[in-house]
C-alpha positions, 0 to 999 in steps of 0.5 A, a space after each residue: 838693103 842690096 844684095 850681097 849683104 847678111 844681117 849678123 847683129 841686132 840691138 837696141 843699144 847704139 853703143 854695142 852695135 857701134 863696138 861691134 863694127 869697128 871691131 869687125 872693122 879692125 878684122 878688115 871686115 866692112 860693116 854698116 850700120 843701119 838704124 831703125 829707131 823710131 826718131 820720136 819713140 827712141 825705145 822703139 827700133 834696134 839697129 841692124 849691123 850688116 856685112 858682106 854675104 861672103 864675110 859672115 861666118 867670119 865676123 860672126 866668128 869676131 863676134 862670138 869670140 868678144 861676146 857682143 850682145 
C-alpha cells in the first residue's frame, strides 16, 4: 500500500467492508478495499478497508457511530 493511507477496518465478511466504504464514501471520504482472501481457501483472509492518513479519525468516527463490525 503507499504511503498516506491508514488501515481502519478489517473482516472477513465482503459485505460489511463493502457497507462501511460506501458509508465512508457518502461521508466524501475516499476508501478502498483490499481483499486478502485465499482464492482457493475463502475462509481464510479478511479484508482490509483503507482511507487517507489525514481522514482517519473522521471515518473512524462514521464507523463507531453505525457500528460496523
Amino acid at each position: 500500500m503507499e504511503k498516506g493511507w491508514k488501515n481502519i477496518y478489517n473482516t472477513t465478511e465482503e459485505y460489511l467492508v463493502s457497507m462501511a466504504k460506501d458509508l465512508l464514501q457518502e461521508g466524501g471520504i475516499e476508501a478502498i478495499i483490499i481483499n486478502h482472501k485465499d482464492s482457493a481457501y475463502v475462509c481464510w483472509g479478511e479484508y482490509e478497508l483503507f482511507v487517507r492518513e489525514e481522514k482517519e479519525a473522521e471515518a473512524v468516527a462514521i464507523l463507531e457511530q453505525i457500528k460496523i463490525g
